[in-house]
LOLO-418823 format. One line per field, with one value per residue (C-alpha): chain; residue number from 0; residue in three letters; x, y, z negated. Coordinates in Angstrom, 1 decimal. Example, Ala and Ser with C-alpha at 12.3 -4.5 7.8 and 13.67 -1.06 7.14 Angstrom:
BEGIN
ch (A_A)
i (0_1)
aa (ALA_SER)
east (12.3_13.7)
north (-4.5_-1.1)
up (-7.8_-7.1)
END
This chain:
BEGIN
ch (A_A_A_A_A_A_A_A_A_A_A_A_A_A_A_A_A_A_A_A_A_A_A_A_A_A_A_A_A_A_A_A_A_A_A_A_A_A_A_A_A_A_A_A_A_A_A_A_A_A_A_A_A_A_A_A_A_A_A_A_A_A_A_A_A_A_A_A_A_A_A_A_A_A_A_A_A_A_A_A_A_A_A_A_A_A_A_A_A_A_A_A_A_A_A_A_A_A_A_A_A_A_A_A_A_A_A_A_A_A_A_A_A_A_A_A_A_A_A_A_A_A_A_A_A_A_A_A_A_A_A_A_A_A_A_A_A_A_A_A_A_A_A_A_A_A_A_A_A_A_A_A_A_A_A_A_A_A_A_A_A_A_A_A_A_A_A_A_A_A_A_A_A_A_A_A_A_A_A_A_A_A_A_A_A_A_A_A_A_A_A_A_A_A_A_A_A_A_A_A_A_A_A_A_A_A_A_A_A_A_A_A_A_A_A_A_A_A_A_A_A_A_A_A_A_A_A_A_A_A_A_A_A_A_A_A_A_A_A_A_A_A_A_A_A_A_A_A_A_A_A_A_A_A_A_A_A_A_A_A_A_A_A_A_A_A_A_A_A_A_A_A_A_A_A_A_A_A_A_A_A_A_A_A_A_A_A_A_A_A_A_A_A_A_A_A_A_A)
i (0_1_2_3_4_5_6_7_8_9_10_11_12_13_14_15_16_17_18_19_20_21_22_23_24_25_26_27_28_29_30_31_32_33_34_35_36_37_38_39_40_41_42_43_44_45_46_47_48_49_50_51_52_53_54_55_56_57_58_59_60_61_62_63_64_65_66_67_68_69_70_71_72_73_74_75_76_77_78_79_80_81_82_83_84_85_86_87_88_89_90_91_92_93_94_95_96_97_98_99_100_101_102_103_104_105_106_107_108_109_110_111_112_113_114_115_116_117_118_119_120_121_122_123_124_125_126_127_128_129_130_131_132_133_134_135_136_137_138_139_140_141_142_143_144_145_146_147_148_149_150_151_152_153_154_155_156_157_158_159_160_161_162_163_164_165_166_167_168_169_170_171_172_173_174_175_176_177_178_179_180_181_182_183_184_185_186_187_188_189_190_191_192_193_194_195_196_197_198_199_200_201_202_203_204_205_206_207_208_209_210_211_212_213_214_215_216_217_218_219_220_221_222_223_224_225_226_227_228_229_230_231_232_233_234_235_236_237_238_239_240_241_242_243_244_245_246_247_248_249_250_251_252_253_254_255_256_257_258_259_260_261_262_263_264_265_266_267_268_269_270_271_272_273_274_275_276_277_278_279_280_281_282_283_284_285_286_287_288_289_290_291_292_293_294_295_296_297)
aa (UNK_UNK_UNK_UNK_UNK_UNK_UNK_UNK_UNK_UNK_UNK_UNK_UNK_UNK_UNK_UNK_UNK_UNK_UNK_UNK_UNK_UNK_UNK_UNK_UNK_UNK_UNK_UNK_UNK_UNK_UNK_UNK_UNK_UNK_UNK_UNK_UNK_UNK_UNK_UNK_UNK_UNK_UNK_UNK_UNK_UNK_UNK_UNK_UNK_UNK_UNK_UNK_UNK_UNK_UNK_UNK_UNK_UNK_UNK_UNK_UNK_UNK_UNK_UNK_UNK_UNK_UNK_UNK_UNK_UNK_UNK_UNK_UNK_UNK_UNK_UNK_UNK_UNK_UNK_UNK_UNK_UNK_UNK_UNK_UNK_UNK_UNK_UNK_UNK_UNK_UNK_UNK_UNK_UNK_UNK_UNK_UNK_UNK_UNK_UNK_UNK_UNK_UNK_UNK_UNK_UNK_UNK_UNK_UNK_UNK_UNK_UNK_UNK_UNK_UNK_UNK_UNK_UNK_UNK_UNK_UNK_UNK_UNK_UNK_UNK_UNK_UNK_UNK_UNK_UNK_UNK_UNK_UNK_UNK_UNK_UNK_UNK_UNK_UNK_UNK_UNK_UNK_UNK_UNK_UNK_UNK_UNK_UNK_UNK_UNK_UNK_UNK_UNK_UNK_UNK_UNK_UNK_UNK_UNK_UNK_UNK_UNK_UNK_UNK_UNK_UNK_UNK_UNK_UNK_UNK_UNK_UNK_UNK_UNK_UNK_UNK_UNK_UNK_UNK_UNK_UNK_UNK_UNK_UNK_UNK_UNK_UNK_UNK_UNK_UNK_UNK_UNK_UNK_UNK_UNK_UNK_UNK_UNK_UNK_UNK_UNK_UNK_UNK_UNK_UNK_UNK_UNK_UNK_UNK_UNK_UNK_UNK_UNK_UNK_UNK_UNK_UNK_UNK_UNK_UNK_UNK_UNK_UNK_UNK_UNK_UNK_UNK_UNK_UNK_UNK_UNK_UNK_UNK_UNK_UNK_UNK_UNK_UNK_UNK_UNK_UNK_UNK_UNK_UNK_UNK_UNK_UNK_UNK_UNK_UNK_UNK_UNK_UNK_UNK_UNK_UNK_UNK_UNK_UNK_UNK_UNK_UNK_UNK_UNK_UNK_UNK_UNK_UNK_UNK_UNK_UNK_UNK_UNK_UNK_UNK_UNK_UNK_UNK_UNK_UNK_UNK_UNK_UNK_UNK_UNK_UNK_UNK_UNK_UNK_UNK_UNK_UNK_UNK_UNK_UNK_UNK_UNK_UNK)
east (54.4_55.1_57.5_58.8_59.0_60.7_63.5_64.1_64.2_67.0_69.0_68.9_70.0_72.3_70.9_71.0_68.3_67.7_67.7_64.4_62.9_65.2_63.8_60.4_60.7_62.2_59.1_56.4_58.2_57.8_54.3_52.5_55.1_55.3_51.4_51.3_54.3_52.0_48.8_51.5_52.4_56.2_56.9_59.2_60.9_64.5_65.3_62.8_64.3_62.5_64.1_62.3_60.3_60.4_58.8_58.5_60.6_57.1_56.4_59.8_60.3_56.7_58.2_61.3_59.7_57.5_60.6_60.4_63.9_63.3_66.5_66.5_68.4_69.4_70.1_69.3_68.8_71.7_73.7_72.2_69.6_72.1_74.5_73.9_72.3_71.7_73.8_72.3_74.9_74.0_70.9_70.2_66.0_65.7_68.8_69.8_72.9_76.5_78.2_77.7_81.3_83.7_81.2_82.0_79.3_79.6_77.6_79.0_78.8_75.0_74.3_73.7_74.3_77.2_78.3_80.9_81.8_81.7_78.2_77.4_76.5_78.5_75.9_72.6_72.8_73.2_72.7_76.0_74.7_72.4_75.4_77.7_74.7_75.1_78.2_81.2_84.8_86.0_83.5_81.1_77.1_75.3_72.0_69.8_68.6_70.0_71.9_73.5_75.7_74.6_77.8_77.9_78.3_75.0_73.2_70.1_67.9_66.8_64.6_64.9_67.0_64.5_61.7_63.3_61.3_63.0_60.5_59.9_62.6_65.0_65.2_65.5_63.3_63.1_59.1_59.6_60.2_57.6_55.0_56.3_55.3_51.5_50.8_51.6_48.6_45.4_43.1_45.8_46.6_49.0_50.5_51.6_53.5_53.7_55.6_58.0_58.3_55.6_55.9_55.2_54.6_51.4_50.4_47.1_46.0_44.2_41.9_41.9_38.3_38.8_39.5_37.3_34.7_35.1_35.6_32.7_30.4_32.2_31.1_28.1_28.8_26.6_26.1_29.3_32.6_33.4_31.3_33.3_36.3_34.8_33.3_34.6_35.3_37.4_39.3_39.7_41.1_43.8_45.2_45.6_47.8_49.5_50.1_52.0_54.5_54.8_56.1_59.0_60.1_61.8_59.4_60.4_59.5_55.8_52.5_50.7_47.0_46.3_43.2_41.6_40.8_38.0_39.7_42.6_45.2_45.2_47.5_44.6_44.6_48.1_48.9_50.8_53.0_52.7_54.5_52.2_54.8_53.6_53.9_54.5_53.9_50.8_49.2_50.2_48.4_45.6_45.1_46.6_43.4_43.1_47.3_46.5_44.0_45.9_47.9_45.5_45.2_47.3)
north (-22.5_-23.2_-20.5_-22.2_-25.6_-24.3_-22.7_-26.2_-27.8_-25.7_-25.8_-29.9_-29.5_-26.7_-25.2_-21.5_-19.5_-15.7_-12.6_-11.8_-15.4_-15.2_-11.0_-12.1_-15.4_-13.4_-10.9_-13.7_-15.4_-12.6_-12.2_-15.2_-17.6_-16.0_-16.1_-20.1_-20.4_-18.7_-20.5_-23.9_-22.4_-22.7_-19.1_-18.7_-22.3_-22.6_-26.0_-28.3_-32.0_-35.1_-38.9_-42.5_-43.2_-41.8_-39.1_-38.7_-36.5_-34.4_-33.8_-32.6_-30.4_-28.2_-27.4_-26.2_-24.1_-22.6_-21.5_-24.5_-26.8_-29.7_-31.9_-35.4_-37.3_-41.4_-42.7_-46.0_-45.6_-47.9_-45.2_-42.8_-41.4_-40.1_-41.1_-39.1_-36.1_-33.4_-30.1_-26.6_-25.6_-29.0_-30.3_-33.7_-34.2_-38.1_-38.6_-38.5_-36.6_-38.1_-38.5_-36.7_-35.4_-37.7_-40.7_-43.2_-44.4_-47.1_-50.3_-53.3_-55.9_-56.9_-52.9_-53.0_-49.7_-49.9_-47.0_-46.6_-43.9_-42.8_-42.4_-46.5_-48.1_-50.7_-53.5_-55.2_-55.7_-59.5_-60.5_-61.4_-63.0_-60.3_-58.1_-60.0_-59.3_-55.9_-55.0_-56.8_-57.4_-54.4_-52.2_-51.2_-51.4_-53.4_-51.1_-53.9_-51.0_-51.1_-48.1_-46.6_-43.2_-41.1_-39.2_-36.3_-38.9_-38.3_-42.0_-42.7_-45.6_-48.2_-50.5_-53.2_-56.3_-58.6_-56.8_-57.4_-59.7_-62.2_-62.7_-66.2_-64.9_-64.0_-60.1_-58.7_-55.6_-53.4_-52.3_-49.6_-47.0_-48.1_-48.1_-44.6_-43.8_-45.5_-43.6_-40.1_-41.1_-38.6_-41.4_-43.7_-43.8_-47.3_-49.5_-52.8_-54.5_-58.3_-60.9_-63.0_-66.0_-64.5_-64.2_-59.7_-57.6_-56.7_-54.3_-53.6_-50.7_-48.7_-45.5_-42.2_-41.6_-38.1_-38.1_-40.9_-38.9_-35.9_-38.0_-39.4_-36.6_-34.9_-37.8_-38.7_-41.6_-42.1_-45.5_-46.7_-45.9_-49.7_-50.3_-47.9_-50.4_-51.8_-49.0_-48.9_-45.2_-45.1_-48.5_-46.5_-43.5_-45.7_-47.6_-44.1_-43.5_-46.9_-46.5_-43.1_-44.8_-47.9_-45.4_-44.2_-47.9_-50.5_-53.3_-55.6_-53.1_-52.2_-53.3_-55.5_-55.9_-54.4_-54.8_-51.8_-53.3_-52.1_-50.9_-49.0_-51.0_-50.7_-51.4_-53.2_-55.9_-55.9_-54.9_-51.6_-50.8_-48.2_-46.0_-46.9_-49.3_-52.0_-55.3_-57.4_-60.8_-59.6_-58.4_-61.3_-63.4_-61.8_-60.9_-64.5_-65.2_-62.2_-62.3_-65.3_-64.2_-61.3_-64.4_-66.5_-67.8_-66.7)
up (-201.2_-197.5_-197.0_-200.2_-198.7_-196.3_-198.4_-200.3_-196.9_-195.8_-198.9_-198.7_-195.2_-195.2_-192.5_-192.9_-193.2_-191.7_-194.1_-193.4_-194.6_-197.7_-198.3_-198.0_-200.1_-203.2_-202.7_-202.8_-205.4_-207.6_-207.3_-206.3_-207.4_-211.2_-211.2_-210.2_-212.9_-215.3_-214.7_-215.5_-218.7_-217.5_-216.9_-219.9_-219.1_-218.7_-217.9_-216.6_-216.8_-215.3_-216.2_-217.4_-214.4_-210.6_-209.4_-205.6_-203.9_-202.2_-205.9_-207.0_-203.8_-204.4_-207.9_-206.2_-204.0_-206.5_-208.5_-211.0_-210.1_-211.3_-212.8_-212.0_-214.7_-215.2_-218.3_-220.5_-224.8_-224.4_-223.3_-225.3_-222.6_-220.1_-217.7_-214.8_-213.3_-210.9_-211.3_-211.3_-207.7_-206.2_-206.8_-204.2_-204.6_-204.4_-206.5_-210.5_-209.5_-210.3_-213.7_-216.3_-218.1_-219.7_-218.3_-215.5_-213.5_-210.0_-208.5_-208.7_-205.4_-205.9_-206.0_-209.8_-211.5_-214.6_-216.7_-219.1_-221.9_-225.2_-224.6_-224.3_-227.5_-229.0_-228.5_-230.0_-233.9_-234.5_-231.1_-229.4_-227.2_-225.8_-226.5_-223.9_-221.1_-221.4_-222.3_-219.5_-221.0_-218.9_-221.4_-218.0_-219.1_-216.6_-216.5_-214.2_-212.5_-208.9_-206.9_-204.3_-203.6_-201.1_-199.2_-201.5_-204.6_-205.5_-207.3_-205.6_-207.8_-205.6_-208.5_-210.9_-210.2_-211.9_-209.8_-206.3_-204.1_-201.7_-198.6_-196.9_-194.5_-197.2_-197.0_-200.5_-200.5_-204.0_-204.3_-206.3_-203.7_-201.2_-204.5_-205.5_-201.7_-202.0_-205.9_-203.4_-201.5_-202.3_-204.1_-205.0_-209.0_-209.3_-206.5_-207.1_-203.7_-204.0_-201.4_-202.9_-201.1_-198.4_-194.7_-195.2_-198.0_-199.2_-202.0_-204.5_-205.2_-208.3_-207.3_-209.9_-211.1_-211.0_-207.6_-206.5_-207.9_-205.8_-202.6_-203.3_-203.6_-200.8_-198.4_-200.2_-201.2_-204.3_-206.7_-209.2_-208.2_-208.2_-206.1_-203.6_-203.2_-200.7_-198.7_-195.1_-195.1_-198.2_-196.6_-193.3_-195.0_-197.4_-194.2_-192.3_-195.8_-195.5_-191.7_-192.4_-195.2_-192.6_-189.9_-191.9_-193.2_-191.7_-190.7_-193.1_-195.7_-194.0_-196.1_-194.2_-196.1_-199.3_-201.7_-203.6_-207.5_-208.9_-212.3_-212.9_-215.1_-218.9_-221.7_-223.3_-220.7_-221.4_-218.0_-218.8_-221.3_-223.8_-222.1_-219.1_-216.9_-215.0_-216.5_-212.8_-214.3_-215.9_-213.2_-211.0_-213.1_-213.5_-209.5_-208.5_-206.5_-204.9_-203.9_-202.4_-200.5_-198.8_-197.6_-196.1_-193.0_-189.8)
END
């Protein structure tokens, strides 16, 4: 998987690699790369498509290198479920490609995506009004999802309007790439980043049983896991995590303080969709005191 790693790295680069890498790649690939695809199940897959919510780039680059490209794809049901994506010759990890055929696809002055084509319905049924939000004069689809293109003309997502937050000092930030960042960490299973109207951005955190489990008996750390939320190891351990994503982001975009809850989020409290989105208001409500307190004093 290294040597693999490796091999995607140089391909996003276009750095060149030697013959003897690219020889002994193929050779490994055959062997312990079709056994890893096999123990996935995806040794007969053709096409392996990824689309609806992020996935982070670390992710999508080990399924390159085990032979397994993943396509990233953009697309709204409004549009029919596709508006851009990654090409089999030129595939941009972090992006959802360019236009798709016969589609046309730009960000307007505020950054917000729009797409037009054959492929963008013709509005809501008896709702004009909704219809008129979506749908400009000039026939472009405002998506609400915001964008930019890298220099190859590949469409990078950058978040939700609705869900940008404007700080005390007035930087608009977009959380969901900084959250796609803290869900990567080992222990970490949802990340929510508040600071609207706030002097820094802070986040809360959910832990994975499964893995909470295993950490725990690995450091023998017995009792109820929610209980561990507070445990000074595990605290140490999730800031060494958060110090690492701070290092590669602006400062303005660092996570100050963060709070481990002791549940994961459900759809029964209402605080996830069905298809297991965070609803932000939800969970701001429901964690109002303990936002506030990762805001108190100095």
């Amino acid at each position: 998987v290294t040597l693999g790693l490796r091999k995607v790295t140089a391909e996003q680069e276009g750095t060149s690699q030697t013959k003897y890498t690219i020889a002994l790649y193929e050779v490994l690939d055959r062997t312990i790369g079709a056994a890893i695809r096999q123990q996935l199940g995806l040794d007969q897959a053709h096409v392996l498509v990824t689309a609806a919510a992020p996935i982070h780039p670390d992710l999508i680059c080990w399924f390159h290198a085990i032979g397994l490209p993943l396509v990233q794809m953009y697309g709204q049901t409004e549009d029919c479920g596709a508006g851009t994506g990654n090409h089999a010759d030129h595939m941009r990890i972090g992006t959802v490609g360019s236009a798709l055929p016969g589609i046309s696809v730009r960000t307007a002055d505020d950054g917000e995506i729009l797409i037009k084509g054959g492929n963008v319905c013709l509005g809501y049924v008896n709702d004009p009004k909704g219809t008129a939000a979506l749908i400009d004069a000039d026939g472009w689809m405002h998506t609400e999802d915001t964008g930019a293109f890298d220099a190859d003309g590949s469409l990078r997502i950058v978040g939700r309007k609705k869900d940008l937050i404007i700080t005390a000092a007035g930087q608009n930030i977009a959380p969901q790439d900084i959250e796609n960042d803290l869900r990567n960490l080992p222990l970490v299973s949802e990340a929510i980043v508040v600071g609207e109207g706030r002097r820094y951005l802070a986040a809360l955190l959910t832990l994975d049983p499964e893995k909470l489990t295993r950490w725990a008996l690995q450091h023998n750390k017995l009792g109820e896991l929610e209980s561990l939320a507070a445990d000074p190891d595990l605290l140490t351990e999730i800031q060494a995590g958060i110090d690492e994503i701070n290092v590669k982001r602006s400062h303005v975009e660092g996570i100050r303080k963060f709070r481990l809850l002791a549940h994961d989020l459900t759809v029964e409290a209402g605080e996830l969709t069905p298809t297991m989105k965070v609803k932000r208001t939800v969970v701001y409500e429901h964690y109002a005191e303990i936002i506030d307190d990762l805001y108190a004093g100095g």
